[in-house]
Backbone as CSV, one residue per row, in Angstrom:
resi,resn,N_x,N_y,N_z,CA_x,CA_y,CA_z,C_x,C_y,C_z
1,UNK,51.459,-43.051,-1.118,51.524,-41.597,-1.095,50.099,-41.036,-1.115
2,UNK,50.074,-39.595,-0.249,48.379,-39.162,-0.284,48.311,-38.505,-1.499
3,UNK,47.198,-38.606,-1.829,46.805,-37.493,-2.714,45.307,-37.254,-2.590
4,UNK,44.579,-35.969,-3.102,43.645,-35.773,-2.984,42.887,-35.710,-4.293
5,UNK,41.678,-35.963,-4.548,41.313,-36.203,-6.012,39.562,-35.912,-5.913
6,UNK,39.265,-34.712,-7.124,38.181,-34.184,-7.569,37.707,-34.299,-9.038
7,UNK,36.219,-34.010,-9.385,36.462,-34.641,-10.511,36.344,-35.920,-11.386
8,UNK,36.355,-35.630,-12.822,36.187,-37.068,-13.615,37.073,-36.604,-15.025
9,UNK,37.616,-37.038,-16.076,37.886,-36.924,-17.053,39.350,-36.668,-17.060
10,UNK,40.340,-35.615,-17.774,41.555,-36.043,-18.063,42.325,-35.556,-17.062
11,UNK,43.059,-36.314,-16.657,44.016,-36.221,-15.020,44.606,-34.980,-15.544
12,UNK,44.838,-34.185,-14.109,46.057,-32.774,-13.972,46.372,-33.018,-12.426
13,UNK,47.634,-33.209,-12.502,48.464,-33.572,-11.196,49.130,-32.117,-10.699
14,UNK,48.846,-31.735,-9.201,49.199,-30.729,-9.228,50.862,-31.004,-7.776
15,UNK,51.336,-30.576,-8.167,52.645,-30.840,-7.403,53.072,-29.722,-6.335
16,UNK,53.348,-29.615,-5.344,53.428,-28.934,-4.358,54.873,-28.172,-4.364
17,UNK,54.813,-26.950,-3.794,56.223,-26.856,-3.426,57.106,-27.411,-2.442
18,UNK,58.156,-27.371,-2.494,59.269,-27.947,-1.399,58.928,-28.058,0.117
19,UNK,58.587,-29.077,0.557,57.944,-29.019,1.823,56.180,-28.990,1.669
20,UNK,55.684,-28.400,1.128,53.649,-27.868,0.619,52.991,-29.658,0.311
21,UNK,52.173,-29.080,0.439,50.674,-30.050,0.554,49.688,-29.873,-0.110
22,UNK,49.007,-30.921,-0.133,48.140,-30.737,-1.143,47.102,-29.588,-1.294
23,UNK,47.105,-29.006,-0.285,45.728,-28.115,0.356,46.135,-26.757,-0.330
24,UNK,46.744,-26.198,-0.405,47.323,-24.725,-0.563,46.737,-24.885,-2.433
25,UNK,47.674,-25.648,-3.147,47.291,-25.574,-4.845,46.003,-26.017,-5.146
26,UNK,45.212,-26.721,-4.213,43.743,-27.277,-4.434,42.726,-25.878,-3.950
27,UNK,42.775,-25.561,-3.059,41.958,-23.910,-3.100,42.296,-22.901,-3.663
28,UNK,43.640,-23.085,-4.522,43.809,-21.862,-5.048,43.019,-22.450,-6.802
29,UNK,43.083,-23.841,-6.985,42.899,-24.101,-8.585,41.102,-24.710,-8.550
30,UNK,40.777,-25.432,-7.733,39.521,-25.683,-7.460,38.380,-24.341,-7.507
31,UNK,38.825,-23.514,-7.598,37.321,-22.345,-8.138,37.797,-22.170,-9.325
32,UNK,38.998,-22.641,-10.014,38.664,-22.385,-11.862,38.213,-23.787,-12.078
33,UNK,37.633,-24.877,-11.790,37.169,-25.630,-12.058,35.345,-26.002,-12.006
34,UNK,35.059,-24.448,-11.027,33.802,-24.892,-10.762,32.286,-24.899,-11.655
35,UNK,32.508,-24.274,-13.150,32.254,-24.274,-14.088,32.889,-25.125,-15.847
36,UNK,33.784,-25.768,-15.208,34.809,-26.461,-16.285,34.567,-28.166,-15.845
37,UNK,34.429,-28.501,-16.944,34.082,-30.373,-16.535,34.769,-30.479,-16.552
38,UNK,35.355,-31.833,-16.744,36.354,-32.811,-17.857,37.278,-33.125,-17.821
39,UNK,37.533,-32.698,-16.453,38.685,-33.075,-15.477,39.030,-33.396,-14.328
40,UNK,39.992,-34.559,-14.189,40.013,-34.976,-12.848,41.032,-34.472,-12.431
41,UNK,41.334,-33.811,-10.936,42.036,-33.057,-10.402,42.959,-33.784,-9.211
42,UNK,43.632,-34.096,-9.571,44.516,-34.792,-7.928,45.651,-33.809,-7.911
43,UNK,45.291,-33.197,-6.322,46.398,-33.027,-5.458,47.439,-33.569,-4.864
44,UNK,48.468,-33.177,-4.606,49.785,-34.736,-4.244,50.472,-34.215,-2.760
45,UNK,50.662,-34.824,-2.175,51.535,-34.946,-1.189,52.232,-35.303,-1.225
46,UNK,53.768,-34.958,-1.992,54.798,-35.728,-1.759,55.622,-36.719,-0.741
47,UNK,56.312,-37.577,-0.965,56.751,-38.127,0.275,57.382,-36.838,1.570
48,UNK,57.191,-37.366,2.561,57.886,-36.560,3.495,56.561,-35.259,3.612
49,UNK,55.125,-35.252,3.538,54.323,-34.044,3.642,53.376,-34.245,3.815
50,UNK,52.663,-33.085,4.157,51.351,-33.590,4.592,50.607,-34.667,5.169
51,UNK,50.038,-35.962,4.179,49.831,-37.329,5.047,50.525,-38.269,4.374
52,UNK,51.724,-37.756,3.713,52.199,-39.081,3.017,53.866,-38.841,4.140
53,UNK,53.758,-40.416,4.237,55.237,-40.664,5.019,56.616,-40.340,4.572
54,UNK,57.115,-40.134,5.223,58.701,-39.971,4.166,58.913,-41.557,4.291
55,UNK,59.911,-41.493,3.339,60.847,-42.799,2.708,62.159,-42.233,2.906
56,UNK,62.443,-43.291,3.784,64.067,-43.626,4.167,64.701,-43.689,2.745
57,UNK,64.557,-44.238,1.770,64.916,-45.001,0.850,65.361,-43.844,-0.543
58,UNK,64.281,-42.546,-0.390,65.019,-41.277,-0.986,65.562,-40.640,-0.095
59,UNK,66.828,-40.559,-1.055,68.414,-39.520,-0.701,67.971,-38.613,-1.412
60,UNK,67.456,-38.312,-2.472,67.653,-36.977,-3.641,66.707,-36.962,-4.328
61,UNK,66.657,-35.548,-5.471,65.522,-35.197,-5.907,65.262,-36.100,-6.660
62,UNK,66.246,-37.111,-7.312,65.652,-37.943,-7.921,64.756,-38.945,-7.584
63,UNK,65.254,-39.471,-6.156,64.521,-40.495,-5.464,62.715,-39.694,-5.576
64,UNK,62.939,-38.742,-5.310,61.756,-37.887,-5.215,60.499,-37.704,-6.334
65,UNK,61.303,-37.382,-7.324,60.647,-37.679,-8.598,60.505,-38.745,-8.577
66,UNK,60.969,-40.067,-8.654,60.888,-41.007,-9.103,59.073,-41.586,-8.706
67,UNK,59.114,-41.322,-7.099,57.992,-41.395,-6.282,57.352,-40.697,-7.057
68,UNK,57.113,-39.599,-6.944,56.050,-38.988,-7.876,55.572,-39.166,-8.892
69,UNK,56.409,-39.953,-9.752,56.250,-40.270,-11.180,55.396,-41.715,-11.170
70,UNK,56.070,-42.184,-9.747,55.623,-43.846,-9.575,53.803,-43.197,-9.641
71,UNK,53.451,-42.648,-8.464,52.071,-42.237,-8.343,51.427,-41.614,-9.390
72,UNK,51.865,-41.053,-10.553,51.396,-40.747,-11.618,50.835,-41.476,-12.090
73,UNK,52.078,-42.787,-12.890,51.724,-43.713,-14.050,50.310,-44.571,-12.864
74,UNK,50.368,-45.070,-11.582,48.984,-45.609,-11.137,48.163,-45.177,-10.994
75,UNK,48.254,-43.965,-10.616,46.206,-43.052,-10.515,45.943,-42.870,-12.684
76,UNK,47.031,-42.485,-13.371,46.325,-42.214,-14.445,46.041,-43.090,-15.602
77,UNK,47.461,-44.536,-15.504,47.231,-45.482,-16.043,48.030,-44.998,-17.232
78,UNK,47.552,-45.360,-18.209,47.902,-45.665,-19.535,47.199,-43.811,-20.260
79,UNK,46.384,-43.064,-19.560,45.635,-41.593,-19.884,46.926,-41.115,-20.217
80,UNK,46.780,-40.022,-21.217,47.399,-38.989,-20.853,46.966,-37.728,-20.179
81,UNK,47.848,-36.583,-19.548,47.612,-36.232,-18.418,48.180,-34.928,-18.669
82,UNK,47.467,-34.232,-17.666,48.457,-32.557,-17.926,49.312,-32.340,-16.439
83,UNK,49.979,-31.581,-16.246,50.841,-31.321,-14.832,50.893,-29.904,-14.672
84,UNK,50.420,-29.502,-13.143,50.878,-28.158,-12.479,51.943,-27.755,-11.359
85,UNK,53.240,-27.436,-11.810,54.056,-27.691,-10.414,54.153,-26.139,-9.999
86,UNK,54.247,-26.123,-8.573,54.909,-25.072,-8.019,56.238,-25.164,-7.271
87,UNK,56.910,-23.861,-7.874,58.137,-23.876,-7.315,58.822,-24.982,-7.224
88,UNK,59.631,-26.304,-6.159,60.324,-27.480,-6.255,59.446,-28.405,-7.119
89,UNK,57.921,-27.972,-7.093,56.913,-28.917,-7.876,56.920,-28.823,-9.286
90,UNK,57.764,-27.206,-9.915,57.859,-27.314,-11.164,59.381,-27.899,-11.998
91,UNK,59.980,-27.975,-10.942,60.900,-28.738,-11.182,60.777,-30.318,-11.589
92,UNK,60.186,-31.004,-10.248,59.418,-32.523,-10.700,58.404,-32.397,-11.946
93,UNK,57.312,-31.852,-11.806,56.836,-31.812,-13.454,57.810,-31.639,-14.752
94,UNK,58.968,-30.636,-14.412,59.487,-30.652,-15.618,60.294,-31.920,-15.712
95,UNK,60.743,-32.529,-14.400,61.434,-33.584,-14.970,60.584,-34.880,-15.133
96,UNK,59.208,-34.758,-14.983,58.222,-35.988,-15.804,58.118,-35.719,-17.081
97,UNK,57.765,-34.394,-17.564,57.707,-34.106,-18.537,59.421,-34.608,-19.291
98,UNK,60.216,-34.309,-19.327,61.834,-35.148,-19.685,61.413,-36.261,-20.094
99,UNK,60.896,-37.279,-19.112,61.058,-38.501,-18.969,59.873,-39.198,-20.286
100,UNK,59.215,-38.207,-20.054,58.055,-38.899,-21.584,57.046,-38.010,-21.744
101,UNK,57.903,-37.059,-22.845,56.711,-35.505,-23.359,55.495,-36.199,-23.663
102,UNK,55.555,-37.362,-24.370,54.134,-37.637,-25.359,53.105,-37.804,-24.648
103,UNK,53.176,-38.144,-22.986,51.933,-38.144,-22.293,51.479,-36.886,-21.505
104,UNK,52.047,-36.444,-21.861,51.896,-34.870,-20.846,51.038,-33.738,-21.985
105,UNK,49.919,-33.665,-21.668,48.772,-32.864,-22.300,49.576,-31.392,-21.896
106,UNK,49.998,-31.044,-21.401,49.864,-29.358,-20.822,50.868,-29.678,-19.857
107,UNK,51.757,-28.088,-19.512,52.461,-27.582,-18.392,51.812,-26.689,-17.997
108,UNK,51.770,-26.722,-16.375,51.906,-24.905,-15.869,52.624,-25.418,-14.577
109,UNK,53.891,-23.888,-14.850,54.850,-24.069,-13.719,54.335,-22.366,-13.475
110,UNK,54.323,-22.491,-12.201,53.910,-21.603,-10.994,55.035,-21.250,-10.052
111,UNK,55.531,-19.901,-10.046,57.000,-19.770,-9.512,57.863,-20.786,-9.457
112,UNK,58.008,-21.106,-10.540,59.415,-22.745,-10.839,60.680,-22.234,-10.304
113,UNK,61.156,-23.477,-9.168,62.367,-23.127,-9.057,63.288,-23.507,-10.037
114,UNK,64.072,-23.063,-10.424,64.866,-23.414,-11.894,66.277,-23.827,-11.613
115,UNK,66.802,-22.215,-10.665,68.376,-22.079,-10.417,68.287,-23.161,-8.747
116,UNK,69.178,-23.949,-8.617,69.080,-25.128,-7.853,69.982,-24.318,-6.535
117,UNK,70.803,-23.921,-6.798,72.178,-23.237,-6.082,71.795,-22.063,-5.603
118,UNK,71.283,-21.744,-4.618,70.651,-20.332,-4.326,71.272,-19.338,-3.868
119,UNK,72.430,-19.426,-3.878,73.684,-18.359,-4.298,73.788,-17.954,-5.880
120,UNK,72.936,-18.771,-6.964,73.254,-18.450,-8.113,72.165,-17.702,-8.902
121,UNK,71.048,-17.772,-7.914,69.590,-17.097,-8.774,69.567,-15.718,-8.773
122,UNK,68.717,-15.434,-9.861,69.184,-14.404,-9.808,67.708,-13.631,-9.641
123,UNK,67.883,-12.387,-8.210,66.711,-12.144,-7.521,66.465,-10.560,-7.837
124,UNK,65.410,-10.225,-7.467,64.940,-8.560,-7.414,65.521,-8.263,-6.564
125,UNK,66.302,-7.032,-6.422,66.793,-6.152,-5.767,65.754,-5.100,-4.446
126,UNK,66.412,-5.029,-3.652,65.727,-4.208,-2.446,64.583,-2.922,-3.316
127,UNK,65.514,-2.318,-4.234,64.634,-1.132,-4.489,63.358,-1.368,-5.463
128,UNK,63.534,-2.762,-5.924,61.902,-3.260,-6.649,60.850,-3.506,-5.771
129,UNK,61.142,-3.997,-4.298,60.148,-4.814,-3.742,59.013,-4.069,-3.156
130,UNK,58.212,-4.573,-3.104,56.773,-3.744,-2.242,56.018,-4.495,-1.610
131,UNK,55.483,-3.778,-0.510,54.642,-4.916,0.032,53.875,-6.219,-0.223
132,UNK,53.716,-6.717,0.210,52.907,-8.151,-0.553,51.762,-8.446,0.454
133,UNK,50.285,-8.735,-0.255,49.618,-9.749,0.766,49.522,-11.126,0.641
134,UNK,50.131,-11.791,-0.113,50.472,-13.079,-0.520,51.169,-13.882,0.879
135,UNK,51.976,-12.878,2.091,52.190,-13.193,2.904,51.592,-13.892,3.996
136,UNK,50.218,-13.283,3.761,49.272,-13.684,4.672,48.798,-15.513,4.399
137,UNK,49.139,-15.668,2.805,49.172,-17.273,2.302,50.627,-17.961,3.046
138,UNK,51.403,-17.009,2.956,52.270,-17.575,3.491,51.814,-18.560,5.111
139,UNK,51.453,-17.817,5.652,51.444,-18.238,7.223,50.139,-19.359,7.145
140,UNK,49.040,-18.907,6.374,47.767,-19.805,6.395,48.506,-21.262,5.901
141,UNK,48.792,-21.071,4.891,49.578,-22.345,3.745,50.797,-23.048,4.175
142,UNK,51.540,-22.380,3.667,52.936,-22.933,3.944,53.895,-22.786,5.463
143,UNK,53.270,-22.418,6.384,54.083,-22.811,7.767,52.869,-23.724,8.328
144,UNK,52.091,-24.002,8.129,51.037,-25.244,8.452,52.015,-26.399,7.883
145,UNK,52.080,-26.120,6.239,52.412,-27.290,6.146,53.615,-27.864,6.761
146,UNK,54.882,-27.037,6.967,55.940,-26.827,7.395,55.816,-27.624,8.671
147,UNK,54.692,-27.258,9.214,54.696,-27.870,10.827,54.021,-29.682,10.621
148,UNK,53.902,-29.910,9.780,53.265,-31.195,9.290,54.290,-32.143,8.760
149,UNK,55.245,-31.583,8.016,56.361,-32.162,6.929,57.614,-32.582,8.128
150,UNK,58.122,-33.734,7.533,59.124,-34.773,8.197,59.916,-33.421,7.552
151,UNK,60.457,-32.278,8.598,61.863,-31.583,8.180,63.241,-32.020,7.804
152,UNK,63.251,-33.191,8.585,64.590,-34.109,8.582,65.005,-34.787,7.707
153,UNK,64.125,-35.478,7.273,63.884,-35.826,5.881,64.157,-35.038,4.780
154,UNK,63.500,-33.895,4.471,63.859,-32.876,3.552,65.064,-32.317,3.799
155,UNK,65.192,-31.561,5.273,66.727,-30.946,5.470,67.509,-31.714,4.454
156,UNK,67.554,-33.119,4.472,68.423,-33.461,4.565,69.051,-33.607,2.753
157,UNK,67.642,-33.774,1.726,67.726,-33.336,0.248,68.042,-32.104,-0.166
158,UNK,67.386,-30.976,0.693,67.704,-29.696,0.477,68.791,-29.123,0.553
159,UNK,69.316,-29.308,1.619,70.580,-28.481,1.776,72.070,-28.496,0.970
160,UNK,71.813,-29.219,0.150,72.782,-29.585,-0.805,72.730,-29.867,-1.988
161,UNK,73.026,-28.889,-2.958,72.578,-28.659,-3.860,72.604,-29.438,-5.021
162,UNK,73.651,-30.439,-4.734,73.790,-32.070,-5.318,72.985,-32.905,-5.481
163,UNK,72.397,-32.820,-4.473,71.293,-33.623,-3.914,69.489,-33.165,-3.952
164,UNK,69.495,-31.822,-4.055,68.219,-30.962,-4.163,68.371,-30.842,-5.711
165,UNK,69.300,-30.751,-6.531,68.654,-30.469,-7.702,68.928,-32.460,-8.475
166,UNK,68.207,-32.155,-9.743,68.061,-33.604,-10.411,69.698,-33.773,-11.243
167,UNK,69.684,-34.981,-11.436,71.123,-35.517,-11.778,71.400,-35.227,-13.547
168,UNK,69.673,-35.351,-13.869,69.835,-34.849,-15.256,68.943,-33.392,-15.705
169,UNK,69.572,-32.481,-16.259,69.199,-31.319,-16.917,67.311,-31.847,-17.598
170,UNK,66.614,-31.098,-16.759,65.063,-31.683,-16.873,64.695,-30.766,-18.536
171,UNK,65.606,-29.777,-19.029,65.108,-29.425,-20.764,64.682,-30.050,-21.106
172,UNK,64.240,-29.866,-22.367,63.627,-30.728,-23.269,62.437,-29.867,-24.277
173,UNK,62.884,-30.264,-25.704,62.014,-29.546,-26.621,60.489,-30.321,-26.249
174,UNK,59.059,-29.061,-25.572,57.518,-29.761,-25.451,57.031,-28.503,-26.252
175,UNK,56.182,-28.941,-27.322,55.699,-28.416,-27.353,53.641,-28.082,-27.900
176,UNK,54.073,-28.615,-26.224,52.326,-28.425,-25.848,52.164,-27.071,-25.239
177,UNK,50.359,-26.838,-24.805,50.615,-25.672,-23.961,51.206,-25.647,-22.271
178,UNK,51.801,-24.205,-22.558,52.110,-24.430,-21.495,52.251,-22.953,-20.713
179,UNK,52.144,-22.651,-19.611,51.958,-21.712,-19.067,53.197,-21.262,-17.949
180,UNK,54.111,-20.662,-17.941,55.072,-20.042,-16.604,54.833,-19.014,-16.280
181,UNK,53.653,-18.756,-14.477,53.648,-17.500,-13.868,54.489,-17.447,-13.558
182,UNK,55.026,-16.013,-12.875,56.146,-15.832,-11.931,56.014,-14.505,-10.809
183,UNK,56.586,-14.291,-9.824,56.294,-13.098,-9.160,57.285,-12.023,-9.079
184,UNK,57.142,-10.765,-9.521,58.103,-9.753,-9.481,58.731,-9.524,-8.402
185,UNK,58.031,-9.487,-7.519,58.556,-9.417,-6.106,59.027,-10.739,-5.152
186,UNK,59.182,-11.660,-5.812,59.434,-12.941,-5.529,61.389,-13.024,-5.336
187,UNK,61.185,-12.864,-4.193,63.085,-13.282,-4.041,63.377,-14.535,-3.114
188,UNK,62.492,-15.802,-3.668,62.995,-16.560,-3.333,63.466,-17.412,-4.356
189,UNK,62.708,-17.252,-5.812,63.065,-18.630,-7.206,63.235,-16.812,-7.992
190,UNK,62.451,-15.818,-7.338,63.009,-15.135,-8.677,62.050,-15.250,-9.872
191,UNK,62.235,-14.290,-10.906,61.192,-14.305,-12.142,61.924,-14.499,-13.328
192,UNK,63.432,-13.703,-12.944,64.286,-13.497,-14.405,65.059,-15.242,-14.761
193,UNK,65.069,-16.335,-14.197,65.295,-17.152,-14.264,64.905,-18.174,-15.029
194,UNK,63.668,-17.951,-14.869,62.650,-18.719,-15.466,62.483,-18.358,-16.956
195,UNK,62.869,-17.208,-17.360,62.590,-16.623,-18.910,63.195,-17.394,-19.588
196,UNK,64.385,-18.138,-19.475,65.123,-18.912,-20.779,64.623,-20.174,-20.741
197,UNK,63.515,-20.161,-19.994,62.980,-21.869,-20.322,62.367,-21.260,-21.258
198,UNK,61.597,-20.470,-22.107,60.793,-20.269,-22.771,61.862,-21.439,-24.449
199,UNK,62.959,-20.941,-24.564,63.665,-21.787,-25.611,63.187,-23.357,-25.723
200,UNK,63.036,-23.967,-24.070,61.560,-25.371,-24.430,61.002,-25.281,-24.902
201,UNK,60.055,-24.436,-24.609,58.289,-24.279,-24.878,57.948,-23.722,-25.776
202,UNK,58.409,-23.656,-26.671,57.569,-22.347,-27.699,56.240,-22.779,-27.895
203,UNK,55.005,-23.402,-26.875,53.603,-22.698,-26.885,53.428,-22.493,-25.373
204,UNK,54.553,-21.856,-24.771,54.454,-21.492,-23.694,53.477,-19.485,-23.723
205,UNK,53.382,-19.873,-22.758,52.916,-18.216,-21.992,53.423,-18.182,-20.618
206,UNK,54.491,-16.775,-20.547,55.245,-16.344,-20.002,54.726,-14.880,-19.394
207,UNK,54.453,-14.882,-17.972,53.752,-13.878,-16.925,54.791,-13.799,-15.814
208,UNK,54.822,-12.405,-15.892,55.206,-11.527,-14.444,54.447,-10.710,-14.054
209,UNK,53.826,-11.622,-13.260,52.669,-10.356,-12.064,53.836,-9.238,-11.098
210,UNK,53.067,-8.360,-11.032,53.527,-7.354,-10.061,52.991,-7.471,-8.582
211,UNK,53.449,-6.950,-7.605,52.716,-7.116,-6.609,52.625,-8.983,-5.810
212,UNK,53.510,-9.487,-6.822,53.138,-10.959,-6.098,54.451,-11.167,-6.163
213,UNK,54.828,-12.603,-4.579,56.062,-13.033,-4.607,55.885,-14.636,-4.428
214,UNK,57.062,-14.976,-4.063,56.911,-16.729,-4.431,55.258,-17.489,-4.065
215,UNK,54.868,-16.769,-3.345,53.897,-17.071,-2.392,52.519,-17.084,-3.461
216,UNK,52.777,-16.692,-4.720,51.658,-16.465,-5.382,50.488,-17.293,-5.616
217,UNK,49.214,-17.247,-5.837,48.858,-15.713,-6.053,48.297,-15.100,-4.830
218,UNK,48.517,-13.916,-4.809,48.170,-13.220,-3.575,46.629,-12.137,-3.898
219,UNK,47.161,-10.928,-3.924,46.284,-9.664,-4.985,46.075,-9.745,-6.509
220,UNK,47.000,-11.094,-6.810,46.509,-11.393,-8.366,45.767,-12.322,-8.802
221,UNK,44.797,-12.628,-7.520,44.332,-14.368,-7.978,43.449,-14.117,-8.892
222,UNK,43.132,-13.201,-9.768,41.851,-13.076,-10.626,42.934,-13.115,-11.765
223,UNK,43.240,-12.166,-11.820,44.603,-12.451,-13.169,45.088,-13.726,-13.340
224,UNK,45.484,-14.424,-12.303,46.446,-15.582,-12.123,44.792,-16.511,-12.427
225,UNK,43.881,-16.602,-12.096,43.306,-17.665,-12.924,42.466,-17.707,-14.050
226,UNK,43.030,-16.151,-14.719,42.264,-15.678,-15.936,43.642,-16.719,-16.635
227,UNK,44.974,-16.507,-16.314,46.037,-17.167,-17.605,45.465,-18.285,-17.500
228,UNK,45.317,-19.678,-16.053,44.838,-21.035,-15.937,44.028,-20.884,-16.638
229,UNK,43.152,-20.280,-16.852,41.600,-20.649,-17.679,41.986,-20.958,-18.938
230,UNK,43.177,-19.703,-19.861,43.637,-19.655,-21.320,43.993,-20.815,-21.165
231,UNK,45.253,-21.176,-20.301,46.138,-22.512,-20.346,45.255,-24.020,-20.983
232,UNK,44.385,-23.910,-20.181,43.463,-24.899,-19.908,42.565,-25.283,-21.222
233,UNK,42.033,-23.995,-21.456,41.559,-23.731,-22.792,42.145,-24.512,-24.479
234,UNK,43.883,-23.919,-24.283,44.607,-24.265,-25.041,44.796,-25.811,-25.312
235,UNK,45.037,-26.516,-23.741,45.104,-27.449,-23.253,44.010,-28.654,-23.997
236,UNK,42.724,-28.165,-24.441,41.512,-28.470,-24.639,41.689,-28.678,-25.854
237,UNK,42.071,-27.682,-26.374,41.737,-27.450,-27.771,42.922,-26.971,-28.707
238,UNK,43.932,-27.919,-28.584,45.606,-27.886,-29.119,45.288,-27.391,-30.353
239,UNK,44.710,-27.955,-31.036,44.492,-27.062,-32.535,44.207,-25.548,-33.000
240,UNK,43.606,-25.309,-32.017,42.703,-24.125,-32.031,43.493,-23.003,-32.666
């Protein structure tokens, strides 16, 4: 599997959204790093994206995670490690995090998709929404990657919601730091969804930007990497 990797000191794996690549979460998180040591930064390409091949061999999100998790435990070893997922990526982080809290330094989920069934999420209404320039990430970012990603492959996890979401409920009492943005104007995962994960996390921090939608961050990237900085901070210095 590809991944991309900056950096020296304690691994943060950053996980892509559904279909996304490594490139989109690495320019958006790579300028809060450019004054911050002490960390090594790998970007991931999940199977089926960017330059990593799909595998015949995953049917489901689990197969999916599993891969991901495989590439974890070898780039970081025996370290412990912090995780950033977006959207389908905060789903796989949360379900590494499941699988063994004690190595996981830090969360930040970044528009997490939560509700699996997308008849069941629950979205902003027509009369909230407002323009967005986050769109413009849209087309740079995510239909690049789109045009890169084995579709067939994914179609074929996605479309069924059996199969797109994980077999086991990824909860779980962590409580490290941890950070959930979300976008108000986001009607694709939605913001109000994400609030009852907070019952995990209690050293979570819980954000709804305005003006931003799944696509985030758009007009909020100064805000959005003022929370990463706290996160990170916290991350550093658990006692504090």
């Amino acid at each position: 599997m590809h991944y991309e990797s900056f950096g020296a000191g304690r691994p943060i794996f950053f996980l892509p959204s559904w279909g996304g690549d490594a490139g989109e979460a690495r320019d958006v998180h790579e300028p809060v790093f450019e004054r911050r040591t002490g960390w090594r930064r790998v970007y991931v390409d999940p199977p089926g994206t960017g330059k990593s091949r799909a595998d015949p061999a995953i049917t489901d999100q689990d197969g999916m995670l599993s891969s991901i998790a495989g590439l974890i435990d070898t780039v970081a070893g025996g370290e412990p490690f912090a995780l950033a997922g977006t959207s389908a990526g905060g789903l796989h982080a949360r379900g590494i995090v499941k699988r063994d809290p004690s190595r996981v330094l830090g969360l930040l989920l970044r528009a997490p998709g939560v509700v699996i069934d997308r008849s069941r999420r629950t979205l902003p209404t027509d009369a909230f929404l407002l323009p967005s320039a986050a769109r413009e990430r849209q087309h740079e970012y995510y239909e690049a990657a789109e045009a890169a990603a084995d579709l067939e492959f994914l179609g074929r996890i996605q479309r069924d919601p059996s199969t797109y979401g994980l077999r086991e409920d990824p909860s779980i009492h962590f409580d490290r730091p941890t950070l959930i943005v979300t976008g108000r104007q986001d009607t694709i995962a939605g913001y109000a969804d994400a609030w009852p994960l907070l019952d995990d996390y209690p050293r979570a921090t819980y954000a709804v930007l305005d003006q931003e939608d799944h696509f985030l961050p758009g007009p909020g990237s100064a805000l959005y990497r003022a929370l990463v900085e706290d996160w990170l901070d916290r991350v550093e210095h658990p006692g504090a």
